[in-house]
C-alpha positions as CSV (number, residue, x, y, z in Angstrom):
1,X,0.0,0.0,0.0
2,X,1.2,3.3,-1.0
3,X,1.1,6.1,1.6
4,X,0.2,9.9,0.4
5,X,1.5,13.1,1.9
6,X,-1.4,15.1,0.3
7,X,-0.4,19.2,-0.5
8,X,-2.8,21.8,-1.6
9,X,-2.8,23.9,-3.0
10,X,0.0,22.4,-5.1
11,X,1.7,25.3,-5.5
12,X,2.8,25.0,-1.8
13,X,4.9,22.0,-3.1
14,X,7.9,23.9,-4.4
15,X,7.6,26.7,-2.0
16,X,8.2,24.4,0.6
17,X,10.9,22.6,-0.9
18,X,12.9,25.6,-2.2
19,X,12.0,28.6,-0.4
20,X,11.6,27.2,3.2
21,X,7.9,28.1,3.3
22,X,5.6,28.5,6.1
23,X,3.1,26.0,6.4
24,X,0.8,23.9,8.5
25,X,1.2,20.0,8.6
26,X,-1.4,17.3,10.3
27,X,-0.8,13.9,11.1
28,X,-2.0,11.5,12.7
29,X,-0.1,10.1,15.6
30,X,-1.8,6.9,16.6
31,X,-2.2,3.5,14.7
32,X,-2.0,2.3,11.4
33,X,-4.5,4.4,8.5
34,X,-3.1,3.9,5.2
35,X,-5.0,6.7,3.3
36,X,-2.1,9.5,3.8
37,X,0.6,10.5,6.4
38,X,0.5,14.1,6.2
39,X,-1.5,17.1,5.0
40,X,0.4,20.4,4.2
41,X,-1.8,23.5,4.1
42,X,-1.1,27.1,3.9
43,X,-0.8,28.6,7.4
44,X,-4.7,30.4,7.9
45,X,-4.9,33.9,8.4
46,X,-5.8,35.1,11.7
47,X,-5.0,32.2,13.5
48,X,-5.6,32.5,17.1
49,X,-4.2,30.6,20.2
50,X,-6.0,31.2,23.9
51,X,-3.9,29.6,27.3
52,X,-6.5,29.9,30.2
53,X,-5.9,28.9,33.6
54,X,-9.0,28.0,36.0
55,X,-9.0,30.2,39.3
56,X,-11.5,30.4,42.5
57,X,-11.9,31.8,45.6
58,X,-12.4,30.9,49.2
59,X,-12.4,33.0,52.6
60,X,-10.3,32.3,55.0
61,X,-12.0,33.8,57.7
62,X,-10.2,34.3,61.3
63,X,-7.4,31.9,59.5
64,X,-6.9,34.7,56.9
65,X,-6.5,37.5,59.4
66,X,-4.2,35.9,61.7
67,X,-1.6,34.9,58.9
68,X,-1.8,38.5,57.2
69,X,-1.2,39.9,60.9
70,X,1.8,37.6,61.4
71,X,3.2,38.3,58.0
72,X,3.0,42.4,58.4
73,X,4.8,41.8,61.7
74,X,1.5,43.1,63.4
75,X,-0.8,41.8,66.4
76,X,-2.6,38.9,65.6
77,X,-4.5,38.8,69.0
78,X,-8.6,39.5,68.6
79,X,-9.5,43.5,69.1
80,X,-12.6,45.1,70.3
81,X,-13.8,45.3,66.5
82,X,-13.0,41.8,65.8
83,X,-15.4,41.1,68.5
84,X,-17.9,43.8,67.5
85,X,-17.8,42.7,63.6
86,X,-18.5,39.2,64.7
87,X,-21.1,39.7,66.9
88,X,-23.2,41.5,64.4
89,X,-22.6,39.0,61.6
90,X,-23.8,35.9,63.9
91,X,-26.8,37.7,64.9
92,X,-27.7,39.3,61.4
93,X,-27.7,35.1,60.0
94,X,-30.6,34.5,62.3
95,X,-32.6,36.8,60.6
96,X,-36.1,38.7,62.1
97,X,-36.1,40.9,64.4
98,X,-32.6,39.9,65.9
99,X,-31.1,40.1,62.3
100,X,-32.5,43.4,61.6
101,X,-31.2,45.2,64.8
102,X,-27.9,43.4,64.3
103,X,-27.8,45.0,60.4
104,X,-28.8,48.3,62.0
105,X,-26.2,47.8,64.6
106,X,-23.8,47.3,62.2
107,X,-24.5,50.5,60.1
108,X,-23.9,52.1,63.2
109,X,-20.4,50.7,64.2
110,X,-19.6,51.0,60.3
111,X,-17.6,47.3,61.1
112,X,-18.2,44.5,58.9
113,X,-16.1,40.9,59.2
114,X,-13.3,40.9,56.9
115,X,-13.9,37.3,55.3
116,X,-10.2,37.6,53.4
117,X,-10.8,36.2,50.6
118,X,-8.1,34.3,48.6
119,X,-7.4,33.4,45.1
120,X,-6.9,30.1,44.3
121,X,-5.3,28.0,41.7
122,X,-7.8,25.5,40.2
123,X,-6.1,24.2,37.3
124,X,-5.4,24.8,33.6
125,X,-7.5,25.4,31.0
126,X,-7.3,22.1,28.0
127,X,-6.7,24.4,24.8
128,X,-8.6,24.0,21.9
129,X,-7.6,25.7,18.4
130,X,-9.7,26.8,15.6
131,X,-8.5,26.6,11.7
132,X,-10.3,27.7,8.8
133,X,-9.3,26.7,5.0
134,X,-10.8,27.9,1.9
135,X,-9.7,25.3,-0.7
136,X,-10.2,26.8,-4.4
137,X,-8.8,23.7,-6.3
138,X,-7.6,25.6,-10.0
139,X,-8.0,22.0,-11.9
140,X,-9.4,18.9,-11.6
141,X,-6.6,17.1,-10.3
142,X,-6.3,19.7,-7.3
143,X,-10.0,19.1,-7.2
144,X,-9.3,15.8,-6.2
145,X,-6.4,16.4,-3.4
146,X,-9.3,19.1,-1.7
147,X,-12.0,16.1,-1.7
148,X,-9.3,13.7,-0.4
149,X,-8.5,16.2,2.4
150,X,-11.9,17.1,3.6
151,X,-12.8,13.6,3.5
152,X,-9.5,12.2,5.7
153,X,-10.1,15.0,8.4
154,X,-13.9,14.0,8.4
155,X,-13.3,9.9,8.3
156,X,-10.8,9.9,10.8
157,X,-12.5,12.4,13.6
158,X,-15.2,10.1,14.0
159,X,-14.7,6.7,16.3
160,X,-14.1,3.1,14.6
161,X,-17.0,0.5,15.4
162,X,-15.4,-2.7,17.6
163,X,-17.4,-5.4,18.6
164,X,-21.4,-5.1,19.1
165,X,-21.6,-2.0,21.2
166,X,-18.0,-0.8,21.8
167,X,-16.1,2.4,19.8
168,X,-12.4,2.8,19.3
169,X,-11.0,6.0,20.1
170,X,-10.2,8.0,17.0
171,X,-6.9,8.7,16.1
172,X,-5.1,11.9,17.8
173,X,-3.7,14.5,15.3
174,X,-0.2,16.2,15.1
175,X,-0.3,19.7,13.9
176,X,3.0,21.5,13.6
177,X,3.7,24.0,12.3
178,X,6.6,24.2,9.9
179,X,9.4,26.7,7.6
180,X,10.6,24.4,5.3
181,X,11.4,20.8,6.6
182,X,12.1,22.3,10.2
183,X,9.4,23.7,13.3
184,X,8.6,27.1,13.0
185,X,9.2,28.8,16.6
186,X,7.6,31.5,16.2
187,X,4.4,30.0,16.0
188,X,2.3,28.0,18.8
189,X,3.7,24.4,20.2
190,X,0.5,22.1,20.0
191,X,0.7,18.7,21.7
192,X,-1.5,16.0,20.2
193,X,-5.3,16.4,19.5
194,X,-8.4,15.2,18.7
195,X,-10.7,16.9,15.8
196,X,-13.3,17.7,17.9
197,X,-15.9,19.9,15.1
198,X,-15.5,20.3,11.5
199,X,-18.0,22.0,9.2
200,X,-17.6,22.3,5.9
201,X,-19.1,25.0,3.1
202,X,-19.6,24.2,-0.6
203,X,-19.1,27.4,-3.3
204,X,-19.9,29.6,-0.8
205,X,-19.2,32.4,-3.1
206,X,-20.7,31.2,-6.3
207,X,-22.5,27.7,-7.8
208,X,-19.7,27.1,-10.0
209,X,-18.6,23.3,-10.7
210,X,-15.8,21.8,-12.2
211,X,-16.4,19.1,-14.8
212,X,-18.4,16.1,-14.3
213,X,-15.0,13.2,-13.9
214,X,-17.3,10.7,-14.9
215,X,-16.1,8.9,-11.4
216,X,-16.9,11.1,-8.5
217,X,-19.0,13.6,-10.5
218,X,-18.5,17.2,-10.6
219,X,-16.4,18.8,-7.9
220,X,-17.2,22.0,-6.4
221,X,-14.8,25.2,-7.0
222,X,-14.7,26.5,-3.3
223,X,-14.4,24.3,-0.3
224,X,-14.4,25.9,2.9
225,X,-13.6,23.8,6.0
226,X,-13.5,25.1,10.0
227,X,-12.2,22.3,12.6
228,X,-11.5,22.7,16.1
229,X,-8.5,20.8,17.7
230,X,-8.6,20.3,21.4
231,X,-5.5,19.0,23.1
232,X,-5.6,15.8,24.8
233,X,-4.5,16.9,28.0
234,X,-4.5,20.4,30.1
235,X,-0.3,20.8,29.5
236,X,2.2,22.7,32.1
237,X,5.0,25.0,30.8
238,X,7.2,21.7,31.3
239,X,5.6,20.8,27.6
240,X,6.3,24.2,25.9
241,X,9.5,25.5,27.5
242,X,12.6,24.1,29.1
243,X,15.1,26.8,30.5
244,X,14.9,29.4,27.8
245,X,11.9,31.6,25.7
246,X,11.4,29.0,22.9
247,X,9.8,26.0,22.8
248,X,11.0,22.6,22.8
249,X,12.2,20.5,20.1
250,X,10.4,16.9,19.6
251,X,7.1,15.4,19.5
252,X,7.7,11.6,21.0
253,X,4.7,11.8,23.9
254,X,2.1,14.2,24.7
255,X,1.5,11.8,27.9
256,X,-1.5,10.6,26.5
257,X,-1.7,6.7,25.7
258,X,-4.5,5.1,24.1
259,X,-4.2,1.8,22.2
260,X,-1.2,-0.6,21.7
261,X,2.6,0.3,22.3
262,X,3.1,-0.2,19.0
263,X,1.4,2.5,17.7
264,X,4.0,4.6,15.5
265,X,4.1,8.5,15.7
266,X,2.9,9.8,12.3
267,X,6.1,11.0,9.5
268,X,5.8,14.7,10.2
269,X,7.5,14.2,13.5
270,X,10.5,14.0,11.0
271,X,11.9,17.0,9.5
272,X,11.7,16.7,5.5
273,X,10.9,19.1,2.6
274,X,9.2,16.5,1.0
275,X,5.6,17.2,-0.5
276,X,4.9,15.4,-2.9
277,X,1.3,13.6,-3.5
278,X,1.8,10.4,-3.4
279,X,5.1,8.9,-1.8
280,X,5.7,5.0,-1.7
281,X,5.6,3.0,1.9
282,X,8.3,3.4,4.0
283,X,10.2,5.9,1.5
């Protein structure tokens, strides 16, 4: 079986290979597929990436005060407003007419309990990133490289059916992206993912088809495709950075293992310049 490193549009071909072009290579990382190995794209415009980190909140109470009194070298002991602020608050919670004198109490002292609130790490957010390609295939033969392309995203996002009522997990893709055969560091440091949305827009600008192959039929002249990538992991800065500003070399494990050691990283893992459509096994 022949495997296909599939290009569009196929101009990109010799940029790549002889001016070091920017571009945008998927992969997939996990198991055998046979259809392709990579897909080079143009880098979109306007590509966006978002890092979030999850925070909360929690008060601290008498706990809070004490440690902030301690660390500004200051008395830690309870005062006469400590115990006026407190009073107030426990009889305001029993509400009626005990809570509404406390309330009116306590707009006459002016003192409230300070609950010192804190901030509080949660977590990190699992990125997701968005892509959107228009495809305008210029012949028939890039006609057929755009179907193949929309059609090995869509295939291989979706699970594989095992057994009576059991799914496989769908393969995880690589995206890198690339200047020439080498990473381009300049641009975001993805771990592995999973195609989590793709939609997909025929001639969106005009009916216009190319002609009718007598196989497939007649492709469309404008395909525009949107997917969103999620990672498969929330990451740390261990996975972008080591002791400098730039990210780290290598793709051999997002931490993330699903199926059978054997499972082979996909061939964009390897630098090459190679971009040719159609590439024979192992070469």
């Amino acid at each position: 079986m022949s495997h296909t490193i599939l290009t569009f549009p196929e101009t990109l071909r010799s940029k790549v290979s002889e001016d070091g072009f920017p571009h945008i290579s998927f992969s997939m990382v996990r198991g055998e597929v046979g259809e392709f190995t990579d897909i080079h794209l143009f880098v979109p415009v306007g590509m966006a990436a978002n890092d979030g980190m999850n925070y909360g909140s929690t008060e601290l109470g008498i706990i809070g005060a004490a440690a902030q009194a301690t660390r500004l070298g200051g008395d830690a002991s309870v005062g006469m407003e400590d115990i006026i602020s407190r009073a107030t608050a426990s009889f305001k919670s029993m509400g009626g007419s005990a809570g509404a004198a406390s309330a009116a109490a306590e707009l006459k002292s002016g003192l409230v309990v300070n609950p010192f609130t804190s901030v509080t790490f949660e977590g990190v957010n699992v990125r997701s990133f968005e892509f959107a390609f228009k495809l305008i295939p210029s012949s028939r033969d890039e006609s057929k490289t755009a179907h193949k392309i929309e059609n090995a995203f869509r295939k291989y996002m979706y699970p594989k059916a095992r057994g009576a009522g059991a799914l496989e997990y769908p393969p995880t893709f690589r995206i890198e992206f690339m200047s020439g055969g080498l990473p381009n560091k300049y641009m975001p440091r993805i771990i592995d993912t999973y195609l989590t949305t793709m939609s997909t827009n025929y001639n969106a600008t005009g009916n216009s088809f190319h002609t009718n192959d007598g196989v497939l039929g007649a492709a469309p002249t404008e395909i525009d495709i949107s997917m969103t990538f999620q990672e498969v992991r929330a990451i740390t800065r261990d996975d972008l950075y080591g002791e400098d500003l730039v990210y780290r070399d290598g793709y051999d494990n997002a931490g993330h293992t699903v199926g059978t050691p054997g499972d082979i990283p996909g061939e964009s893992a390897v630098p090459t310049n190679e971009t040719t459509n159609s590439q024979p096994e192992g070469g």
